[in-house]
N, C-alpha and C positions, 0 to 999 in steps of 0.2 A: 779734316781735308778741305773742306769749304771753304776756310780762313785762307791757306794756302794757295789753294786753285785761285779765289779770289785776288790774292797780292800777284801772284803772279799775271795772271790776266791783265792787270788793270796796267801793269808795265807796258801795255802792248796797245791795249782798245780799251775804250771809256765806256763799251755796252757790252754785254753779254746777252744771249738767248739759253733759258735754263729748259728742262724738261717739266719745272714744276705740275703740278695738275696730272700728269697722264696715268701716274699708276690709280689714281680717284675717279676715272672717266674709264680706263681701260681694265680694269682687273690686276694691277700692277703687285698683287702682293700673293703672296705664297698662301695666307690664310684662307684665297678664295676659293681654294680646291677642297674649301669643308663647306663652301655652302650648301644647301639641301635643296636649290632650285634657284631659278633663272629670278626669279619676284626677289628670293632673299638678296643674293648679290645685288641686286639694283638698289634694294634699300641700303645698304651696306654703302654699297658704291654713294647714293646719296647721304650718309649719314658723313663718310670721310670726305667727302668734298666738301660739305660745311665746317669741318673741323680745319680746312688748309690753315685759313687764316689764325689758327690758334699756336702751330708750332713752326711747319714746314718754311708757310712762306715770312716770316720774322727771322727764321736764320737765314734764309736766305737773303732778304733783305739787309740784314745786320752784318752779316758776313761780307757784299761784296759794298755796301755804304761806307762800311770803316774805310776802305780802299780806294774811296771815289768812284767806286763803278757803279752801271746801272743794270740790274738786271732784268730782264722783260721775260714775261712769260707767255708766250703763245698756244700752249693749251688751255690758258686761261681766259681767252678769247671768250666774251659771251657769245657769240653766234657758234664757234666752235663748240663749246659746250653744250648749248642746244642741238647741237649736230649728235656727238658725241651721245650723251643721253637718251638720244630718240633709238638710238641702233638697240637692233632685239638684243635684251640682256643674255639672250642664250648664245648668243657666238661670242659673249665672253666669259663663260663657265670655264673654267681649269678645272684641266685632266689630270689628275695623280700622276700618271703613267706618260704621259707626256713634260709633266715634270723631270722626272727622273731621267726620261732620254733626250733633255734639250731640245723638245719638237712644236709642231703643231696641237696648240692643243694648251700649250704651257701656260702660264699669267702673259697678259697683254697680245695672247696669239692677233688677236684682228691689227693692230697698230701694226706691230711686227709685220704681217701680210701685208701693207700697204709699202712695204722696203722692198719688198722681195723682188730681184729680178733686178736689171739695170735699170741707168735714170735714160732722159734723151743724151746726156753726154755717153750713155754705154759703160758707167761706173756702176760697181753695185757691192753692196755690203755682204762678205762673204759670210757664211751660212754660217759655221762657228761663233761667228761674232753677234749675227741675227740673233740666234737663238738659244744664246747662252744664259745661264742664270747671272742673275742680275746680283750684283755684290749690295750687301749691308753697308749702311753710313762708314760705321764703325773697321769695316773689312778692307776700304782700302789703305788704310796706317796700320795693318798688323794685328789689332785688336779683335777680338771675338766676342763683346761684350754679352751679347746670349749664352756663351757657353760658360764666361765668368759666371754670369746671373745664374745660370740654372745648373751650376754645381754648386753653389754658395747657398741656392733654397735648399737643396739636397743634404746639403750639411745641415741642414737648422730645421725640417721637417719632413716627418717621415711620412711613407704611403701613406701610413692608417691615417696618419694627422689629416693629410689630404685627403683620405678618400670621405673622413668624416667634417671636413670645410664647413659643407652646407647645413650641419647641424650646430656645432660653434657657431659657426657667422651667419645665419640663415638675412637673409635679401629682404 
């Protein structure tokens, strides 16, 4: 989808502003509603912000470069980022149950809270939109690639395999 968005874009404007950085600064992923406290998330939160530059931001790069476009990422802003990181890691813990009903509470609740309501032009991003879950790479071309992958482990390894992992492959 990136390759596409990009080709198209670039027909139109020579820059782009991506979201890159927010789900790494904000709680932006569905895993965080297993963390076990405010401290773990923040380390979490800091361990994938170091990793952007390993995958995320190279396709992005590489996707809208091929096309001539440029793409800028303003949550990647050092002063934002130190902004960003200062906020108590506890308003952005994700709620399970917030999850499941599209609410406050869900991955990235604080970002989200800062849309809510009209702008000075009296625009405002309707609530559905706000607080919906957020699609997979892969989910908007049709594909499910997680459910491929974890029907395809399913076929080749059973509970027991798995529940015995850690004596097989002990760390």
């Amino acid at each position: 989808p990136n390759w596409l968005l990009a080709e198209r874009a670039a027909q139109d404007v020579k820059m782009v502003l991506t979201g890159e950085g927010a789900d790494e600064l904000f709680a932006g992923y569905l895993y965080f509603q297993d963390a076990p406290s405010p401290r773990h998330a923040q380390n979490e939160l800091r361990r994938i912000y170091g990793m952007l530059g390993n995958i995320n931001l190279h396709r992005t790069d590489r996707m809208t470069m091929a096309h001539g476009l440029e793409a800028r990422v303003p949550f990647l802003d050092t002063e934002f980022t130190r902004l960003a990181m200062s906020i108590d890691p506890a308003r952005k813990m994700v709620d399970r149950e917030a999850v499941l009903t599209n609410s406050r509470g869900r991955e990235k609740t604080f970002l989200r809270e800062l849309f809510e309501g009209p702008n000075d032009n009296g625009d405002s991003i309707p609530r559905p939109v706000l607080w919906r879950a957020k699609a997979m790479q892969c989910e908007g071309v049709g594909e499910d690639w997680v459910s491929i992958l974890q029907r395809k482990v399913s076929s080749l390894v059973s509970d027991a395999e798995m529940a015995d992992a850690h004596i097989t492959y002990p760390v």
